[in-house]
C-alpha positions as CSV (number, residue, x, y, z in Angstrom):
1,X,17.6,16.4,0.3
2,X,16.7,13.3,2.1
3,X,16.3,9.8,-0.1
4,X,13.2,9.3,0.9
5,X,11.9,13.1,-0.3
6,X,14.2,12.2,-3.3
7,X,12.7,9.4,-4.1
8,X,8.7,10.8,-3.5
9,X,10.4,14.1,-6.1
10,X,10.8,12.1,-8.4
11,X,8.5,9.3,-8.1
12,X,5.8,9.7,-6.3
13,X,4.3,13.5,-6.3
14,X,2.4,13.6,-9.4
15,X,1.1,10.0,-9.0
16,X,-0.4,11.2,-5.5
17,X,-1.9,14.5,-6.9
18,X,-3.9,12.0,-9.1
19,X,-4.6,9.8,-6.8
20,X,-6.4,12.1,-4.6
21,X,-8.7,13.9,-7.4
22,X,-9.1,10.4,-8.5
23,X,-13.0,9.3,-8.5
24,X,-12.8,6.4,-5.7
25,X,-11.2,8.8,-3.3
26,X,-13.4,12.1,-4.1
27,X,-16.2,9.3,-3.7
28,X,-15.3,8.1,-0.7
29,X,-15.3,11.4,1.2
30,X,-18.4,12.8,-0.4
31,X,-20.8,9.4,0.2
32,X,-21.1,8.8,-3.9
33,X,-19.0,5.7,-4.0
34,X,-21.0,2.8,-5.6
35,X,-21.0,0.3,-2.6
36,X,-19.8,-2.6,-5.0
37,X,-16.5,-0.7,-5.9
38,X,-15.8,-0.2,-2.2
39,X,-16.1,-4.1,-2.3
40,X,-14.3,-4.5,-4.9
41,X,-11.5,-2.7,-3.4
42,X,-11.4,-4.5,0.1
43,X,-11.7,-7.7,-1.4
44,X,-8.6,-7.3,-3.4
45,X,-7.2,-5.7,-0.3
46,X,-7.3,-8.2,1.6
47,X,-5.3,-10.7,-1.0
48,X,-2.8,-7.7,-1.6
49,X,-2.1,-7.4,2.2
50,X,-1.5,-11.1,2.3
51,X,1.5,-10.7,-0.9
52,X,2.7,-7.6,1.3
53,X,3.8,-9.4,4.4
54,X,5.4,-11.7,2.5
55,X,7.0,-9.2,0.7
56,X,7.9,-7.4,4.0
57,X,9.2,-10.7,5.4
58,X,11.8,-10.8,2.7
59,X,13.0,-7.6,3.3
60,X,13.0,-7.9,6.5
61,X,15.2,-11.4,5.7
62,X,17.9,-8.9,3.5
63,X,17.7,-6.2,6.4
64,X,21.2,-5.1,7.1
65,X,20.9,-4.6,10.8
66,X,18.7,-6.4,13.7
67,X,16.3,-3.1,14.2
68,X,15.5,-2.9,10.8
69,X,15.1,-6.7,10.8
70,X,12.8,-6.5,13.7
71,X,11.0,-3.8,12.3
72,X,10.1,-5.5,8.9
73,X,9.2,-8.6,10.6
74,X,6.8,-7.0,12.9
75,X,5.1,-5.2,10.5
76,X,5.3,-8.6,8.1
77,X,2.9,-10.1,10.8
78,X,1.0,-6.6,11.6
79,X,0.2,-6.4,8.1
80,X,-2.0,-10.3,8.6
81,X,-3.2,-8.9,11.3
82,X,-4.8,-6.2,9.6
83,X,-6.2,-8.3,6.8
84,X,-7.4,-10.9,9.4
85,X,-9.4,-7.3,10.6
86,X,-10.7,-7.0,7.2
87,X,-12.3,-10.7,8.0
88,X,-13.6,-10.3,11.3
89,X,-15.1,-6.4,11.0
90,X,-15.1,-4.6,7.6
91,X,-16.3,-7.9,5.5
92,X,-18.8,-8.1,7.7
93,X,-20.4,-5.0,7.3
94,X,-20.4,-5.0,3.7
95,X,-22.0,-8.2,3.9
96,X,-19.1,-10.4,2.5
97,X,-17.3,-13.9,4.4
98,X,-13.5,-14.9,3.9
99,X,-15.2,-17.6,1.7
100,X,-16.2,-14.8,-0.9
101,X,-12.3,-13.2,-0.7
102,X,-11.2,-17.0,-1.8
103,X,-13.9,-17.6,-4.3
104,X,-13.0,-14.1,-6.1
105,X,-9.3,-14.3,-6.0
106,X,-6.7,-11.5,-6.9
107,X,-7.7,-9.3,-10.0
108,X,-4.9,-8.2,-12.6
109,X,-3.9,-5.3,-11.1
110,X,-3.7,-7.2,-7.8
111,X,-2.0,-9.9,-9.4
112,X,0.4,-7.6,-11.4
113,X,1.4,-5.3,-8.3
114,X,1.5,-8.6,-5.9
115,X,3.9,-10.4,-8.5
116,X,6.4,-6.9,-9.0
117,X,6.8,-6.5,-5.3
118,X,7.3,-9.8,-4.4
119,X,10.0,-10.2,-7.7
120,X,11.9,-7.3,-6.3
121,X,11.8,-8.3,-2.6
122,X,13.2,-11.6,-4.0
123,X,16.1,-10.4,-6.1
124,X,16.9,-7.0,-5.6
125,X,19.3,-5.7,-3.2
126,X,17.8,-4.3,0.6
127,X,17.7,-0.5,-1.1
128,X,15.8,-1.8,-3.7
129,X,13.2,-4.2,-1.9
130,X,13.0,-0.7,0.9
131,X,12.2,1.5,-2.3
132,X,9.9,-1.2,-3.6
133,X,7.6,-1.4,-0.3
134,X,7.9,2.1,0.4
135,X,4.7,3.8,-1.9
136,X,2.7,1.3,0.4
137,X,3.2,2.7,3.3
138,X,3.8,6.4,2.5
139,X,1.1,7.1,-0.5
140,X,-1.3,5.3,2.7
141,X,-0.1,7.8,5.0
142,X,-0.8,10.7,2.9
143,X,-3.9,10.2,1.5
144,X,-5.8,9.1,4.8
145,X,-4.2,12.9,6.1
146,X,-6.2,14.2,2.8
147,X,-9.1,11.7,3.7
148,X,-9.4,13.0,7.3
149,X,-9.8,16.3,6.5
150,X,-12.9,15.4,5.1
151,X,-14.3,11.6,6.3
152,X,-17.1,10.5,4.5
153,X,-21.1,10.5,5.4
154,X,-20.9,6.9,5.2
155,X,-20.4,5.1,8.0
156,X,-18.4,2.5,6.6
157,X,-16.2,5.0,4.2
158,X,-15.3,7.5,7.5
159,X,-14.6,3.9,9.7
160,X,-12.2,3.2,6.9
161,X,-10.5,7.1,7.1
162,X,-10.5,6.4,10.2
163,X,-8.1,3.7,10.8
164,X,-5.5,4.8,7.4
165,X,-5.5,8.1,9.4
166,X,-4.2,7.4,12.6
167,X,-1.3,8.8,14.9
168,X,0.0,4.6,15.0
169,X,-0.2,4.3,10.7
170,X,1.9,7.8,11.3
171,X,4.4,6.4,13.1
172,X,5.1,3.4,11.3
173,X,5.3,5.2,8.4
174,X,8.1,7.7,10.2
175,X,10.1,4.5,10.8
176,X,10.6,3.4,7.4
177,X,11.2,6.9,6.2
178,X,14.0,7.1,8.8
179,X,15.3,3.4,7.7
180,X,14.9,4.7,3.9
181,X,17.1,8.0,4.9
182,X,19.6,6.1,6.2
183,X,20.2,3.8,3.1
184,X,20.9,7.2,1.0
185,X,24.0,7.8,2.3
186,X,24.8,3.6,0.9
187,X,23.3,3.2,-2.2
188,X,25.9,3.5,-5.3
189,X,24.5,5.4,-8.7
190,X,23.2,2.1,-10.3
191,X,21.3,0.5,-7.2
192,X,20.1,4.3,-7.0
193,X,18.7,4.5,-10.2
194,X,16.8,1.0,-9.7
195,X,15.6,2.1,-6.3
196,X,14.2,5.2,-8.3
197,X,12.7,2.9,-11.2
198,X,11.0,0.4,-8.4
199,X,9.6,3.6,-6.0
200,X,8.0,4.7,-9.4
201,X,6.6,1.7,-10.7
202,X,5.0,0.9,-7.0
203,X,3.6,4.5,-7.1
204,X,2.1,3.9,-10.3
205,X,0.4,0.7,-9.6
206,X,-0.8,2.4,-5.7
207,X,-3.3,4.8,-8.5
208,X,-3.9,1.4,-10.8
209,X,-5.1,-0.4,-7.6
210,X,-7.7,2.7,-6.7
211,X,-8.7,2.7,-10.3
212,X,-9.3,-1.0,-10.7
213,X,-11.7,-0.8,-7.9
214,X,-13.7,2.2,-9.0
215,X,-13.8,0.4,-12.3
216,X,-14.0,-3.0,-10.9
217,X,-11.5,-4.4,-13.5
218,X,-12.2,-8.3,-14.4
219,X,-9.9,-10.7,-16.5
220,X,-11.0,-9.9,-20.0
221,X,-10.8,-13.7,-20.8
């Protein structure tokens, strides 16, 4: 077995099959999705994806070889890129400005994901801060397959599928699964079982950030 399909065993397969029967996601493909959650979700998006090329930048920083260094910087910047897309297009249509991302600011669950990944990126070893960013892009990968299957009566929902479910997302995706792989054959029992214990915990909070939009979770105080 691969360490990537180790780490989704173990990790990551039950978290998906919730993820996908999840509300949000059965909402977006059927229309039903209360606009405001949809908001909700790219607003906090769009800070999350600012945390995450961050968080990419330092892996790419631990990388132990200059492809994997290129790699994780380019998609460090890629990853702006895509928020600054968020900005300029999908805001717009949902009738919100980069002023309204500021003047929300991250949510907990935002907050709480941004801070984990950026705390392992920072002090774990390379496997770990790999393992870490990983649910990111795979758990992405797979559920805009699911998502294209179906696309969404909305307009706004099926231009969203659209771009989560594309041929250049797959291959990304492929290349840090191959990067991944290749770190199996390194990785001693202990910084195995961390790698394990931060694929899981990312997993986990890849449903808690679906959930907090369909429930458009608030600071209680």
């Amino acid at each position: 077995m691969t360490f990537s399909a180790e780490l989704w065993d173990s990790g990551a397969a039950a978290v998906y099959e919730q993820i996908v029967e999840h509300p949000f996601i059965t909402g977006l493909t059927d229309g039903t999705l209360d606009h405001e959650a949809f908001k909700y979700f790219i607003v906090q998006d769009s800070h999350y994806l600012r945390a995450y090329s961050r968080a990419l930048a330092l892996v790419a920083a631990r990388a132990v070889d200059e492809d994997a260094v290129s790699m994780f910087a380019r998609h460090a910047a890629d990853a702006i890129e895509v928020e600054r897309e968020l900005h300029a297009d999908l805001l717009g249509s949902l009738g919100l400005t980069s002023a309204d991302v500021d003047a929300t600011g991250s949510g907990p669950t935002t907050t709480a994901y941004m801070s984990y990944l950026t705390a392992v990126c920072s002090t774990g070893t390379y496997a770990e801060a790999v393992a870490a960013v990983l649910p990111c892009y795979w758990i992405y990968r797979e559920v805009g397959r699911e998502l294209l299957k179906r696309s969404s009566p909305d307009p706004v929902y099926a231009k969203w599928i659209e771009a989560y479910g594309s041929e250049e997302f797959d291959a990304v995706v492929e290349s840090v699964l191959a990067v991944t792989d290749r770190l199996g054959d390194e990785v001693g029992p202990g910084e195995r079982d961390r790698c394990h214990r931060h694929f899981a915990a990312t997993s986990r909070y890849e449903w808690m950030f679906w959930d907090a939009a369909y429930h458009r979770l608030d600071w209680p105080v």
